[in-house]
VOPAGU-2260 file (C-alpha; in pm, 1 decimal, decimal comma):
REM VOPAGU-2260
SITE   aa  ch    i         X         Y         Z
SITE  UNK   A    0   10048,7   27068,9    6945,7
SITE  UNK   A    1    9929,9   27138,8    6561,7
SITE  UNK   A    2    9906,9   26798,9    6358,1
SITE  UNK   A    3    9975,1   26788,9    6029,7
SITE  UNK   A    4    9737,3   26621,6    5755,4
SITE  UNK   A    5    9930,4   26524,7    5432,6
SITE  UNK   A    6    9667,4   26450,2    5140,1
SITE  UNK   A    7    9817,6   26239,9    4859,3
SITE  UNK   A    8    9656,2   26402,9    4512,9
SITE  UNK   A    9    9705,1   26185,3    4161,1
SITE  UNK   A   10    9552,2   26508,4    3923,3
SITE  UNK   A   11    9542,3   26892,6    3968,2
SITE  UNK   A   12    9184,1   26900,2    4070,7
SITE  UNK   A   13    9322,3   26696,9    4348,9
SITE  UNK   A   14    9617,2   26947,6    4457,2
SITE  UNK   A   15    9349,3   27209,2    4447,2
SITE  UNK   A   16    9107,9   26993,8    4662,0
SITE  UNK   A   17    9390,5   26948,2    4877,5
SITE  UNK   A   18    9457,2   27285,1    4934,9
SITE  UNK   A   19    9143,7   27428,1    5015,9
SITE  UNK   A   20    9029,3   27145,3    5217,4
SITE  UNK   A   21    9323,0   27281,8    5455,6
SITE  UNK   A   22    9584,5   26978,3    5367,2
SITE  UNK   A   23    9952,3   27069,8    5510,3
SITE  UNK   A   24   10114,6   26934,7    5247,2
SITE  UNK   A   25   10073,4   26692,5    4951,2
SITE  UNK   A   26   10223,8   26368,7    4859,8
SITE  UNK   A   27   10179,3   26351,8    4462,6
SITE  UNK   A   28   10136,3   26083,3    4268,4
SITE  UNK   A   29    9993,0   25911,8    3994,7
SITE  UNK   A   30    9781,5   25591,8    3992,4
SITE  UNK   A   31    9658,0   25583,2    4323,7
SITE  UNK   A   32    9461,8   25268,9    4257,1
SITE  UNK   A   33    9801,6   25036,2    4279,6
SITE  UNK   A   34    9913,3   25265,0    4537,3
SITE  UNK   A   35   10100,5   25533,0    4375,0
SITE  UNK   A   36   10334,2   25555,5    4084,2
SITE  UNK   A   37   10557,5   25866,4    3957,7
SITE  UNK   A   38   10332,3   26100,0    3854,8
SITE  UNK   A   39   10395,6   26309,4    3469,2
SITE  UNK   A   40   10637,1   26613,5    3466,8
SITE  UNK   A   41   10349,9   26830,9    3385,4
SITE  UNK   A   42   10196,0   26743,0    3704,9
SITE  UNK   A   43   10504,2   26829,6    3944,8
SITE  UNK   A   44   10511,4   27125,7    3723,5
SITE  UNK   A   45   10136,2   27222,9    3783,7
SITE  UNK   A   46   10197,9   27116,0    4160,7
SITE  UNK   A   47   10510,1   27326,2    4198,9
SITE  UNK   A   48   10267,1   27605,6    4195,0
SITE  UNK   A   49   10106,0   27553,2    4515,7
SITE  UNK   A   50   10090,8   27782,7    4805,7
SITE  UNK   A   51   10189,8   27426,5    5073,8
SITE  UNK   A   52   10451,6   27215,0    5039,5
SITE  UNK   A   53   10457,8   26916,3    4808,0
SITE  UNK   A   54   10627,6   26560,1    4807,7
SITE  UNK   A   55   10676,8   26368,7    4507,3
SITE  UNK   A   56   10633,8   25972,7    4505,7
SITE  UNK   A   57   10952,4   25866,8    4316,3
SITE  UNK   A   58   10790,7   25477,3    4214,5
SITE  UNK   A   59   10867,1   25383,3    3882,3
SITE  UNK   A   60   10612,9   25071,5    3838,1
SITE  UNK   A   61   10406,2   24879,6    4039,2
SITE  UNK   A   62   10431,9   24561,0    4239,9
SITE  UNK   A   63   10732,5   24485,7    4475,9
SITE  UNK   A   64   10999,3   24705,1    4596,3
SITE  UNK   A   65   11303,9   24528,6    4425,8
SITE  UNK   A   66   11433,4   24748,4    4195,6
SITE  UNK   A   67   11665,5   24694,5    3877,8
SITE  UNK   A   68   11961,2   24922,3    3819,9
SITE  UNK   A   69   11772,1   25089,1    3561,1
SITE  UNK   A   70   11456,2   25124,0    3770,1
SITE  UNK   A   71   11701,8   25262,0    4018,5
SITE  UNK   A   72   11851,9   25518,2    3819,4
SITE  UNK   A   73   11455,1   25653,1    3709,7
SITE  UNK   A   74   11394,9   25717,3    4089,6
SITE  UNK   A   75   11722,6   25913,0    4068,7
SITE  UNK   A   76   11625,0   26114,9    3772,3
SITE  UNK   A   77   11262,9   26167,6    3982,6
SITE  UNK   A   78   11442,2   26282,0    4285,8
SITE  UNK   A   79   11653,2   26564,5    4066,1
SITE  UNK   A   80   11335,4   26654,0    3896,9
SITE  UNK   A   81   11159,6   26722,7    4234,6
SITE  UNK   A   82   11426,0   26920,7    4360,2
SITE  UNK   A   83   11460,2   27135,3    4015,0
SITE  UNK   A   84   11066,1   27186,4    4027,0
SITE  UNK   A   85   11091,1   27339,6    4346,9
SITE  UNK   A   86   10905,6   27061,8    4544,9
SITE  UNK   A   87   10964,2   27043,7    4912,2
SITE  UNK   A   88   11055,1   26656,9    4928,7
SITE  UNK   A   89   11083,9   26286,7    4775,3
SITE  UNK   A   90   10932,0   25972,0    4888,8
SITE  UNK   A   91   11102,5   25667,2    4804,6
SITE  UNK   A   92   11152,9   25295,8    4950,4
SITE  UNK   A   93   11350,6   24994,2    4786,0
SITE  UNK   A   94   11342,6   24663,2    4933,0
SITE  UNK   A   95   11592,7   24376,7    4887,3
SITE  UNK   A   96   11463,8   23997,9    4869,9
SITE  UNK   A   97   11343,4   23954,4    5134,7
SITE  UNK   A   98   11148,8   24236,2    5185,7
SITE  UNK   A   99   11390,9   24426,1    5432,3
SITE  UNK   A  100   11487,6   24719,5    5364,6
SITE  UNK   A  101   11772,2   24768,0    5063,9
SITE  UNK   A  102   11942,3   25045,1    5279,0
SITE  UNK   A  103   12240,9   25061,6    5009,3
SITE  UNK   A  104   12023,5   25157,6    4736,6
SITE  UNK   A  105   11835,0   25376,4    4957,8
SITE  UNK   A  106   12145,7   25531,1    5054,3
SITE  UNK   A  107   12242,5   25633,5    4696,9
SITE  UNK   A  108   11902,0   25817,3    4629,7
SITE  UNK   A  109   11973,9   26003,7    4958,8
SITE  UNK   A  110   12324,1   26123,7    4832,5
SITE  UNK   A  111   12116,1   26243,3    4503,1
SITE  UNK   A  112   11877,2   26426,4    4717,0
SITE  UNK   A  113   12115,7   26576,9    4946,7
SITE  UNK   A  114   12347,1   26676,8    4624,0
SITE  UNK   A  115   12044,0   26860,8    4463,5
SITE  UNK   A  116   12082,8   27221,3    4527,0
SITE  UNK   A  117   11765,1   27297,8    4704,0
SITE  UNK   A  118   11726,0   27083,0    5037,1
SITE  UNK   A  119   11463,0   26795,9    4994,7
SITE  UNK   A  120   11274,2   26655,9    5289,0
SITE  UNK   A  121   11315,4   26257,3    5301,9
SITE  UNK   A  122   10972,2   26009,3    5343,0
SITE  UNK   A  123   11063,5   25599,8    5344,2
SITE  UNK   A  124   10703,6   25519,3    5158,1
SITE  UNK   A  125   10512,9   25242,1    5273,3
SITE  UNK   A  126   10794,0   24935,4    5111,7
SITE  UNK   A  127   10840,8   24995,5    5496,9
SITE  UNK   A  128   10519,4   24814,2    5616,8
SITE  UNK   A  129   10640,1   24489,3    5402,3
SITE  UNK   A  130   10979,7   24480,4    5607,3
SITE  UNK   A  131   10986,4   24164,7    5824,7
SITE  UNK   A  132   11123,1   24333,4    6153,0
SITE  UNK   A  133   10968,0   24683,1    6185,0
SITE  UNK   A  134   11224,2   24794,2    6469,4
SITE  UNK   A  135   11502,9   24720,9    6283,5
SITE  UNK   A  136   11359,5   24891,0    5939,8
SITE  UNK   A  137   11298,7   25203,4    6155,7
SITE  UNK   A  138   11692,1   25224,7    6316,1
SITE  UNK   A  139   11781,7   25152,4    5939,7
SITE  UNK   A  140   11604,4   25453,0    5817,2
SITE  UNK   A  141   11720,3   25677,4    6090,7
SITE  UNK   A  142   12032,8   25604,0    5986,7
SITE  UNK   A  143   11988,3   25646,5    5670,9
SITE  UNK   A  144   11860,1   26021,5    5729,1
SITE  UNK   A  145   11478,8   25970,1    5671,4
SITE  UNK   A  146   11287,5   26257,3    5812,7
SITE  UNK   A  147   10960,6   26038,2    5858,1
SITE  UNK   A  148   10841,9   25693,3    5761,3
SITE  UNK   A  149   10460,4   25688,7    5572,4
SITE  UNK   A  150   10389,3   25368,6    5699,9
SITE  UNK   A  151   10028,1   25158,6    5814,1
SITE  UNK   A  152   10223,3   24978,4    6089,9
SITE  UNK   A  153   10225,5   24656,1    5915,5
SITE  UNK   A  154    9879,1   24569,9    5835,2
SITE  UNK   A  155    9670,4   24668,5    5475,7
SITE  UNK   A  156    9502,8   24974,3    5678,7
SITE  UNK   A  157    9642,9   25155,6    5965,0
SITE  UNK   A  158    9371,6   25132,3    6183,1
SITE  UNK   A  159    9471,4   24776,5    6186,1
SITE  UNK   A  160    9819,7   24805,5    6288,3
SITE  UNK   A  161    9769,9   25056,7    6593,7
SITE  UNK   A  162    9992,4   24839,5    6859,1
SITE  UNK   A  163   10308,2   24840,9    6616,0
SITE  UNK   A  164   10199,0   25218,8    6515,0
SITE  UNK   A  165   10242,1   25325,9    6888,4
SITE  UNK   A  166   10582,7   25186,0    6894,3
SITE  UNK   A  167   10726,1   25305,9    6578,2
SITE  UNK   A  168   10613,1   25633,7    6749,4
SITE  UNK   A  169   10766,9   25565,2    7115,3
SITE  UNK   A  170   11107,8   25415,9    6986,0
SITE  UNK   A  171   11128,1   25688,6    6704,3
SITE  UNK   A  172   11118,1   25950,3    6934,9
SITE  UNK   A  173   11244,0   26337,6    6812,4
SITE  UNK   A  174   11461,2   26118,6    6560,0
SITE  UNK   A  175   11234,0   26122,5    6323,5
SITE  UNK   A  176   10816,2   26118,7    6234,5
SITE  UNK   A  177   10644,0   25811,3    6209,2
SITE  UNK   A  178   10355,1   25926,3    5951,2
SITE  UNK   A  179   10044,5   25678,2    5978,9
SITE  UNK   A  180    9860,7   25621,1    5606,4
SITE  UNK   A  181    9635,4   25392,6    5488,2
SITE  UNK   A  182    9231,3   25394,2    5566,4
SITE  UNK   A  183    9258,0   25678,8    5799,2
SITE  UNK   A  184    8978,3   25897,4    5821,4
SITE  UNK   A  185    8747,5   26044,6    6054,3
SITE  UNK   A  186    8606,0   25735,7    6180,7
SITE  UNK   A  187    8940,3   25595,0    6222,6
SITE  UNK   A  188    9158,6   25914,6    6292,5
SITE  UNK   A  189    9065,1   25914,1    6668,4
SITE  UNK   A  190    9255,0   25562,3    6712,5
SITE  UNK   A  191    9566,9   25673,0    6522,7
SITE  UNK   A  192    9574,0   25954,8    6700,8
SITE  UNK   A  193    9630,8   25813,3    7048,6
SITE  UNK   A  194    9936,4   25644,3    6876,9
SITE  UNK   A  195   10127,7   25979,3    6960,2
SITE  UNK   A  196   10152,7   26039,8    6601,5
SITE  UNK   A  197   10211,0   26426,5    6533,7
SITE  UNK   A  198   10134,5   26417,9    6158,1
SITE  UNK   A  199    9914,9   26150,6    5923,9
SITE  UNK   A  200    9793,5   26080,4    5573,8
SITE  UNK   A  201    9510,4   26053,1    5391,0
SITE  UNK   A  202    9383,2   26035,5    5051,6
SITE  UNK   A  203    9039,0   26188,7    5115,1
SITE  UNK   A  204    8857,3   26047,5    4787,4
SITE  UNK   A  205    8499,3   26019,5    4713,4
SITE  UNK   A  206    8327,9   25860,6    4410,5
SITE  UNK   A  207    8199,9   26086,4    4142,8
SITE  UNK   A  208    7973,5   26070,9    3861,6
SITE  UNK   A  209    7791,0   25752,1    3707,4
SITE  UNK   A  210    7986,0   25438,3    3635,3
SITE  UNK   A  211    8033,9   25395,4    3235,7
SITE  UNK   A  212    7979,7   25022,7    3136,4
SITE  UNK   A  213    8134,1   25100,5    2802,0
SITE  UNK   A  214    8451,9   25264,9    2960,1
SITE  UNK   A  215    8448,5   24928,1    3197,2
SITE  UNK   A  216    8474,8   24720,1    2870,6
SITE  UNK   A  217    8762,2   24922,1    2694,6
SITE  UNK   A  218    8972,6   24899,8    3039,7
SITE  UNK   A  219    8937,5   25248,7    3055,3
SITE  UNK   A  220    8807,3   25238,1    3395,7
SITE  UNK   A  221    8791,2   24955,8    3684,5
SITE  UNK   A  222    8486,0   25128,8    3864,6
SITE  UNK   A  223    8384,9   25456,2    3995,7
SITE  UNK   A  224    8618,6   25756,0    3959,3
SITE  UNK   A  225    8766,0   25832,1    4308,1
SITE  UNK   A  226    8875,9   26212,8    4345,5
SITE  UNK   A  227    9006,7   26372,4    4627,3
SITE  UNK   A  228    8676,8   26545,9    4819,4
SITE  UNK   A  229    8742,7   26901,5    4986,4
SITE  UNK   A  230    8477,8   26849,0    5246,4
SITE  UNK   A  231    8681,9   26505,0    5384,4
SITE  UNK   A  232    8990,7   26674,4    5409,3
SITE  UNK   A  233    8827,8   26976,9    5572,8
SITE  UNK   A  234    8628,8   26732,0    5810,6
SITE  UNK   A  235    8995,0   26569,3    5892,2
SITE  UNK   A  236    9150,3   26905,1    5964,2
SITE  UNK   A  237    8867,0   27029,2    6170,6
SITE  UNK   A  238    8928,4   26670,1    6401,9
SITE  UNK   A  239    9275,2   26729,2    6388,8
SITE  UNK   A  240    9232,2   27100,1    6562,6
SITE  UNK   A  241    8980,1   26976,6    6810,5
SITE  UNK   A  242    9224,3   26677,4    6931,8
SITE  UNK   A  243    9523,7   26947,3    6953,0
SITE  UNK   A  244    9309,8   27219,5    7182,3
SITE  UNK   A  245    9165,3   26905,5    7367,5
């Protein structure tokens, strides 16, 4: 069974990284640093471009999950953006108080989605891994219509939340793909593997170039510049191929 490797890119040297690294598909994104934001039209118009499918982070701001109506109605305009792009999917999450998930707001971006006239595959982002009973987030999104949940099983960094990873994956069955993110790469994707997990995520970054002290002091920058790294992604694949023919 072929497992698929979603990268998550926040510029276009990173979709093209992505791509020949062998990535499946692409979450993009801006600001990767506070997780992931929205990224700029003329990025989802640069990514529409590309020869594997791409998923568009609808996240309007940072922080929490708890949306206002018009934060709400921005992921809505997002999710009609992706689908007049040409992008193969959305990923969106909204939480209510207290941290489950806010499956009536999640509901209404669905209808958007579903309205849009090119079919958009569904990802419940990682607002998931704050939800304070997993089993009962993942019936909530099945119901809902997710297609997979990008989640880390609970803990900052997948590798951490392996035990409630492998059953997400046993109680989700066929009804829908529990996608591991967070931390995972070669020296971890053995362990997430034996999950069950049949795809996972990655953002493959590397630091380059010299750290600016000047740029530091005008806020510019908050250290080195991560960018997504071919070579990781490649190295990720490569595992991914062995553990299939094994």
């Amino acid at each position: 069974m072929r497992r698929l490797l979603e990268v998550c890119v926040e510029d276009v040297a990173g979709i093209d990284a992505a791509i020949a690294g062998g990535a499946d598909r692409i979450e993009l994104c801006a600001a990767l640093a506070v997780g992931g934001l929205t990224p700029p039209a003329s990025l989802i118009a640069a990514a529409a471009q590309a020869p594997i499918p791409v998923h568009l982070l609808a996240r309007p701001r940072d922080g929490n999950f708890a949306y206002t109506a018009a934060e709400a109605a921005l992921v809505a305009a997002d999710i009609r953006a992706a689908a007049e792009a040409g992008l193969a999917g959305v990923v969106i999450g909204a939480s209510r108080a207290d941290q489950s998930l806010d499956a009536d707001l999640l509901a209404q971006w669905i209808a958007v989605a579903r309205s849009c006239d090119r079919p958009l595959s569904l990802t419940l982002h990682r607002a998931f891994d704050l939800c304070p009973d997993a089993p009962a987030g993942l019936e909530t999104a099945i119901a809902l219509g997710f297609d997979r949940i990008l989640t880390s099983g609970g803990a900052p960094r997948a590798v951490d939340g392996i035990g409630t990873l492998a059953r997400l994956v046993a109680a989700a069955g066929d009804r829908l793909t529990i996608l591991p993110g967070s931390g995972i790469d070669s020296t971890t994707l053995p362990a997430i593997l034996k999950t069950g997990a049949r795809e996972v995520h990655a953002s493959c970054r590397s630091p380059q170039g010299a750290v600016d002290a000047r740029e530091i002091a005008f806020g510019f920058q908050t250290g080195p510049r991560l960018v997504t790294d071919p070579i990781k992604i490649a190295g990720l694949r490569k595992l991914l191929d062995v553990q299939a023919s094994a």
